[in-house]
FILUMPA-451263 format. One record per residue (C-alpha): z, y, x; residue in one letter. Coordinates in steps of 0.1 Angstrom, whole numbers, plus 2048, in hexadecimal, padded with zeros to 3 digits. Each point is the difference from the previous one (the first is absolute). Example, Ala and Ser with C-alpha at 12.3 -4.5 7.8 and 13.67 -1.06 7.14 Angstrom:
84E7D387BA 7F982280ES 
//
This chain:
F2A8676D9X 7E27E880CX 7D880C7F8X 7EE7E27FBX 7D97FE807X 7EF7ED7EAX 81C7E5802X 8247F5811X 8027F281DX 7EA7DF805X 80A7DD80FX 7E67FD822X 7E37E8800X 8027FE826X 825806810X 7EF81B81BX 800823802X 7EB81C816X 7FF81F80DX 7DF80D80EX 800821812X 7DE8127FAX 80D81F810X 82281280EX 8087EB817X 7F4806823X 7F58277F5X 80F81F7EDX 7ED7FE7DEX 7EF7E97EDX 81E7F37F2X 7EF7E07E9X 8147DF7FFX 8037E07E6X 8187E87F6X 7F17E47F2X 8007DD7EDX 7E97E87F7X 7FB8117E2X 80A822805X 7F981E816X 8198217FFX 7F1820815X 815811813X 7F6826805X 7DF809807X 7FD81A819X 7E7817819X 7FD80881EX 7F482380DX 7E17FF818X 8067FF82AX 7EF816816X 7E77EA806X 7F37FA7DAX 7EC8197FCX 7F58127DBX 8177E67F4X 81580B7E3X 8207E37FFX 8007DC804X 80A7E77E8X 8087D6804X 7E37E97FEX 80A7F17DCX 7EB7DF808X 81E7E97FDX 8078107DEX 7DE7FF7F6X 8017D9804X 8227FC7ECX 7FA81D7E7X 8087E27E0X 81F7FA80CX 80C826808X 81A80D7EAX 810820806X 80081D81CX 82180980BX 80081E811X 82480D816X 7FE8277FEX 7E381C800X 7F4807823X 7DD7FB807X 8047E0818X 80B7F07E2X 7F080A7E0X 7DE812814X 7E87DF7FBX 80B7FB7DAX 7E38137EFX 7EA7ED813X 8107DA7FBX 80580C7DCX 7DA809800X 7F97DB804X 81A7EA7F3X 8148027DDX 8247FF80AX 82180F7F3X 81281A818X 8238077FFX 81281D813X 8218187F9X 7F581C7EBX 7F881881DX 7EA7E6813X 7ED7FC7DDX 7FA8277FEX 7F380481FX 7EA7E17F8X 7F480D7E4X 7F2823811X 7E97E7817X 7FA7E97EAX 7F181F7E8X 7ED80E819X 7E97DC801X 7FE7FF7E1X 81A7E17F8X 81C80C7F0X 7F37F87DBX 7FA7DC807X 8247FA81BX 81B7EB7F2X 81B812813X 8277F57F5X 82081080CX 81A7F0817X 82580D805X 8177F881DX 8177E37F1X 7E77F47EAX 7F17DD7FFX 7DB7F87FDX 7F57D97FDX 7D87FA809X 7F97DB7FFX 8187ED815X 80C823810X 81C8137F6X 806822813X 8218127FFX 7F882580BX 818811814X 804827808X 7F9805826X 80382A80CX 7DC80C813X 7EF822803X 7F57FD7DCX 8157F67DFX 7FC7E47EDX 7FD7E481FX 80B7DA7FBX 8037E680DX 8037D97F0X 8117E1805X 7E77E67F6X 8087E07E8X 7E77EB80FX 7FB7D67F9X 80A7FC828X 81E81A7FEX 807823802X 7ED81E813X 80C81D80AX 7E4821801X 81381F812X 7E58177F6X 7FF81E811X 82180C807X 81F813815X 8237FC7F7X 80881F7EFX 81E8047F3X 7FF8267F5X 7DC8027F2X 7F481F7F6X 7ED7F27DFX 8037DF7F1X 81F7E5808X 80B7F2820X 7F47DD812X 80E7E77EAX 8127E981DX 8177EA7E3X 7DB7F67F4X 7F87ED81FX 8237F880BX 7FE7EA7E3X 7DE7F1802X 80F7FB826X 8217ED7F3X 7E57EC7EAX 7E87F681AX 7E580D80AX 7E27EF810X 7EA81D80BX 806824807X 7E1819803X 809822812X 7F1821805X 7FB803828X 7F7823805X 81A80F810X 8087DF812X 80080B820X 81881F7F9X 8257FE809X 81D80A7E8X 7FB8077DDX 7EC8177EBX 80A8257FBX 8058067DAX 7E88177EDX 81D8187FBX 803808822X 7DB80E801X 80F8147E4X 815811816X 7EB80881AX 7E88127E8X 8198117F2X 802811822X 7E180A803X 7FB8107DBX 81F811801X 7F5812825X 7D98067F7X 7F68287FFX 7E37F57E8X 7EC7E37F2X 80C7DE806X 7E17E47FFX 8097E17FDX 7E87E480CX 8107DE7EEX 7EF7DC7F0X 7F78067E0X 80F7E17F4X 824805810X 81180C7E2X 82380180EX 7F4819819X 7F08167E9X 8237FE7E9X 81280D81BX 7E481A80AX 80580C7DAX 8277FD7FDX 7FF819822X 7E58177EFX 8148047E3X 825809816X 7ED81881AX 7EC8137E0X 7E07F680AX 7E27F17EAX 7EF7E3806X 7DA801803X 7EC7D8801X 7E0804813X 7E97E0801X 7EF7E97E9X 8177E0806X 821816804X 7F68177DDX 7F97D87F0X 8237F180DX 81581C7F7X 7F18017DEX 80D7D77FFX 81C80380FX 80B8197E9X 7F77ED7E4X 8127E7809X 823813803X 7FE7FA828X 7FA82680AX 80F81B7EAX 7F081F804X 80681D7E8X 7E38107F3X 80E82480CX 8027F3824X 7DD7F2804X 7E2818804X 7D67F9806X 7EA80F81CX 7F981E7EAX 82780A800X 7FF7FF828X 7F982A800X 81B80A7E8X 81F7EE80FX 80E80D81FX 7F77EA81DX 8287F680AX 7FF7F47DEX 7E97E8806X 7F97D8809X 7E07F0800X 7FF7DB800X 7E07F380AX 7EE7DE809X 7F07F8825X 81D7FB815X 7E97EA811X 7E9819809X 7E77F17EAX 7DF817802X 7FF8057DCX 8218027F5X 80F81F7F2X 81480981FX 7DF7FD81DX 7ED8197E8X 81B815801X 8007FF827X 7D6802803X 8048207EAX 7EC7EC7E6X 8197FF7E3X 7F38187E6X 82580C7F1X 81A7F481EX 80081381DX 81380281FX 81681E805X 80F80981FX 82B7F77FAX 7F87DF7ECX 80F7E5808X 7EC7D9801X 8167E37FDX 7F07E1804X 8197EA7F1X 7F17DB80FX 7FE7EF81BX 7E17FF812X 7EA7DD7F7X 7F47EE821X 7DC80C801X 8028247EFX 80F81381DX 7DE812809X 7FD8077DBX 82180D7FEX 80481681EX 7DD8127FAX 81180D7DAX 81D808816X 7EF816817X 7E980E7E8X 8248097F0X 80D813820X 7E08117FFX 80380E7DFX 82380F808X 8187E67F0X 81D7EE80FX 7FE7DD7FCX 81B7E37FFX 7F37DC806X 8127DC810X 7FE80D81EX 81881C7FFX 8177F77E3X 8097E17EEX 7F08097DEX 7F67DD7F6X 80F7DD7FCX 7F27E37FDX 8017E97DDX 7FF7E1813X 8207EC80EX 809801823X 8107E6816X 8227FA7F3X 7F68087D8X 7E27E080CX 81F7EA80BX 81A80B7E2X 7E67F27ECX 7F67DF813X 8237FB802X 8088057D6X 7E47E97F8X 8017E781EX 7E57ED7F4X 7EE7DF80CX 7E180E80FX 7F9827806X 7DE809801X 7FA82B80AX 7E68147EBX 7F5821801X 7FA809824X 7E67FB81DX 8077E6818X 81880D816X 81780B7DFX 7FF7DA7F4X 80C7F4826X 818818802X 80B7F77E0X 8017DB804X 818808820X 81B8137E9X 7FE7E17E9X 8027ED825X 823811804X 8127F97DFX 7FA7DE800X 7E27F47F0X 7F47E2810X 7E5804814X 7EB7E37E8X 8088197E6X 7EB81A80FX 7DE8017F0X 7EA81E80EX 7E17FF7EFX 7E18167FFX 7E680B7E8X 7EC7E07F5X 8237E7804X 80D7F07E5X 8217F47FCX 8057E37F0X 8247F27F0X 8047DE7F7X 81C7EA800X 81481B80AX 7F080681EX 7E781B80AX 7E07FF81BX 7E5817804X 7E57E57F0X 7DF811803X 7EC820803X 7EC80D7E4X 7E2817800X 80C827806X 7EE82180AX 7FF8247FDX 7E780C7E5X 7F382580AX 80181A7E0X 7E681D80CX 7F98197E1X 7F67EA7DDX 7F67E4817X 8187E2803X 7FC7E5820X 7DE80B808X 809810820X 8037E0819X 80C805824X 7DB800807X 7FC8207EDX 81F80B811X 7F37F7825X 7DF8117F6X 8168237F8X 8137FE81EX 7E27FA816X 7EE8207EDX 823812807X 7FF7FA823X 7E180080DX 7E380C7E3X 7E07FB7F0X 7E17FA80DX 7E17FC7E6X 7DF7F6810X 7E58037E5X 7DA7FC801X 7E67F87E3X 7E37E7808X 7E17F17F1X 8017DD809X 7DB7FC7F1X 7F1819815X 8157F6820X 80D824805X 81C81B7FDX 80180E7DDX 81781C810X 81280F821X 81E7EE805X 8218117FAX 825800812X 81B80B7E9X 82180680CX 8248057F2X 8207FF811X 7F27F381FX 7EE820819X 7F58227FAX 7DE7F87FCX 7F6826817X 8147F581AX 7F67D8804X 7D980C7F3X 7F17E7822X 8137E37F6X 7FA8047DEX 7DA802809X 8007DE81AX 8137F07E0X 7E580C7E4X 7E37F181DX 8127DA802X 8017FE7DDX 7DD8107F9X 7F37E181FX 8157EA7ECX 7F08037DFX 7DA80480CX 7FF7E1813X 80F7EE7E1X 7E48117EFX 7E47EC81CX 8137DF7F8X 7F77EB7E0X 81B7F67E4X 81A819807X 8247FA7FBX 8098287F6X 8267F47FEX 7FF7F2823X 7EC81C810X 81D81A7F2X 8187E980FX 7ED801826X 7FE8287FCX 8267FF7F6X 8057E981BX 7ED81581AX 80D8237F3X 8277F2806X 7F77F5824X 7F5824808X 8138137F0X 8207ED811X 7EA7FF820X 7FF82E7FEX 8228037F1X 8137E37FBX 8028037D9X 8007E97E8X 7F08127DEX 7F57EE7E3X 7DC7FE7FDX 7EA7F67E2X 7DB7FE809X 7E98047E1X 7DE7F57FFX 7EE8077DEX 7E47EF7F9X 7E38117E4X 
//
């Protein structure tokens, strides 16, 4: 079957195709690239990013959309691989500016939907289904979407029909052969595109630096089991809301130890509700309960499956550790499982709910002392099966930080690409194909737009500096009222302090700081034509040099002079 959108495939104006990464590639997150024409533009996922440590009050980040701002004429569909938030998180906020078509297998559409409702888009989005071994033509493009296992159903990957030759798009993926929910890799799909000819292959490099393959998700299954089937009492279950294979087996395991399944969380009470819909989860009404049931059934009768494996502070399973969830409560015998892995930069997070765990009496069962998780990306050897399937012209890695692309670009290295067909680019490249042959050919304009509260992109790294200087070293205010008429003080001058001393304990060199400024301002006050912007930035000036001078801090200091 081939979708068409609005027409069949079109002969080129210009014999050249590109691919521009605006994000992905050099990071986890931000997932945002294009294939292009002179005509036509095709979107490839449009993804977040959650905030570092460093970006602080920051909700997520999303790609700059500049180069698609520039090209929005010639834009014509959003194709997006699977669910996850690194690849459909931006999409309420490209669709908020641009007029686009989005296509997506029916669970990566439902989960779209949910966002896209909560900004208030869903009325006016043009979303169309895709199915794995379906066809969809968009201008000179014509995709061939292929089934590809992950840690959430409904994934794909394409082959791309392009006026240069064909791409290949792994999407994210392991090489599952006994998937818990949904259908295996489909490897005779790109053996055949490989027997064809392929001139580019595009690979998901997260787990490029792993040896061996990828455990299947039915061994996690197993291990579970285990630990259900031993617990004296509650079993908590800490899992990704969107990884619907795990929460099938979670259920199936409920239902042969006679237990029932409570879903605790906002995201995880929303997916389940989806997934069910969908026919992915089945979960009979008699096994499920709500937080009101949790009193009546026995408590080795029991599983609670909740979000914050992350430790994320207000997720469902932290205010259950804090002793700030109003119906879940810890009780000594329960068992936590926190059935992830931990995500470079949330150990602290995760280990505080851990402890706070311990405190409360329960026993808890994390990476650390039990294989409970595996991974939904491909390791080594399921990398190479696939290089070696496709064996394409030119391999280009996506979907990694640097050191995941290098790695990967060493496994290609070792079956035999050629080391000219070895293009590792970054975010900003972009890959041009013409005449069969493929260069990086320029760099394009990318960035990371910040997304604090309602407000989009108006939190610059300035901003961001300015909160991590507050954050580390305070607030000083220096304020003082004077009548530039009369030549005199209309008021004491004032030190306010946050974050930077106890004000009882530092009260001398909080005075000596109060006396500069007060000299500052009244012999501005003898001196004709005053600057008043200039004279707060001497008192600033001044105040820094002593207070660095006493204590060798650095706070921020905002002199105000107000003039009446």
């Amino acid at each position: 079957m081939i979708l068409t959108s609005p027409t069949a495939p079109e002969a080129p104006t210009d014999n050249w195709v590109d691919l521009t990464f605006l994000g992905g590639v050099g990071e986890i997150g931000l997932n945002l690239m294009t294939v292009e024409t002179a005509e036509h533009l095709v979107v490839v996922d449009a993804g977040l990013m959650f905030p570092e440590d460093h970006m602080l009050g920051i909700d997520i980040v999303i790609p700059d959309f500049s180069y698609l701002r520039e090209r929005r004429d010639k834009l014509s569909g959003l194709i997006l691989t699977h669910g996850h938030e690194d690849h459909i998180g931006a999409a309420p906020f490209l669709l908020k500016e641009m007029d686009l078509p989005v296509y997506g297998t029916p669970l990566t559409l439902a989960l779209l939907r949910e966002k896209l409702k909560e900004h208030g888009l869903l009325n006016d989005a043009d979303l169309r289904e895709i199915h794995p071994g379906e066809h969809l033509a968009l201008g000179p493009f014509e995709f061939e979407f292929i089934p590809v296992p992950h840690s959430i159903v409904d994934g794909v990957g394409f082959a791309l029909r392009t006026p240069q030759g064909v791409l290949i798009h792994s999407g994210d993926f392991k090489v599952d052969q006994t998937p818990v929910v949904g259908t295996a890799m489909d490897l005779n799909r790109f053996a055949h595109y490989g027997e064809e000819g392929v001139l580019a292959l595009l690979s998901d490099s997260t787990n490029a630096e792993r040896p061996g393959y990828t455990l299947s998700e039915r061994e996690i299954g197993v291990t579970l089991e285990e630990f259900i089937r031993e617990a004296p009492g509650r079993v908590i279950i800490a899992v990704f809301a969107s990884h619907i294979p795990r929460l099938h087996q979670i259920v199936t395991l409920a239902a042969k130890h006679g237990r029932k399944v409570l879903f605790n969380g906002k995201s995880m009470i929303t997916n389940t509700r989806i997934a069910k819909e969908l026919g992915y989860l089945d979960l009979p009404p008699s096994l499920e309960i709500n937080v009101g049931d949790l009193n009546r059934v026995p408590p080795e009768e029991t599983i609670i499956v909740t979000t914050g494996s992350q430790g994320e502070p207000m997720s469902a399973l932290a205010r259950i550790a804090m002793e700030a969830h109003k119906q879940i409560q810890i009780q000594p015998g329960d068992l936590v499982i926190l059935s992830s892995k931990f995500i470079p930069g949330n150990e602290r997070a995760i280990t505080t709910v851990i402890n706070n765990l311990y405190r409360l009496g329960a026993e808890v069962v994390y990476q650390e002392v039990a294989d409970i998780h595996v991974s939904g990306h491909a390791n080594q050897e399921e990398l190479k099966l696939l290089l070696n399937l496709v064996r394409p012209r030119y391999f280009i890695p996506i979907h990694g930080e640097l050191r995941h692309l290098i790695k990967h670009t060493h496994l290609a290295r070792a079956v035999g690409i050629p080391e000219d067909g070895l293009l590792l680019a970054r975010d900003g490249d972009q890959v041009r194909f013409e005449d069969g042959k493929a260069t990086i050919n320029d760099r394009v304009e990318v960035g990371r737009v910040f997304v604090d509260g309602k407000g989009v992109g108006d939190v610059s790294r300035i901003v961001l500096r300015d909160r991590r200087h507050l954050a580390g070293d305070g607030l000083v205010i220096a304020l003082v009222a004077v009548d530039p008429v009369a030549g005199t003080l209309a008021s004491e001058p004032d030190l306010i302090t946050r974050g930077f001393v106890l004000e009882e304990e530092q009260a001398p060199l909080l005075e000596q700081a109060r006396k500069i400024f007060q000299e500052i301002v009244e012999r501005s006050l003898s001196e004709p034509n005053q600057d008043w912007l200039e004279i707060q930035a001497q008192a600033g000036k001044a105040l820094r040099k002593l207070f660095f001078k006493a204590l060798e801090r650095r706070p921020m200091i905002l002199p105000l002079i107000l003039t009446l």
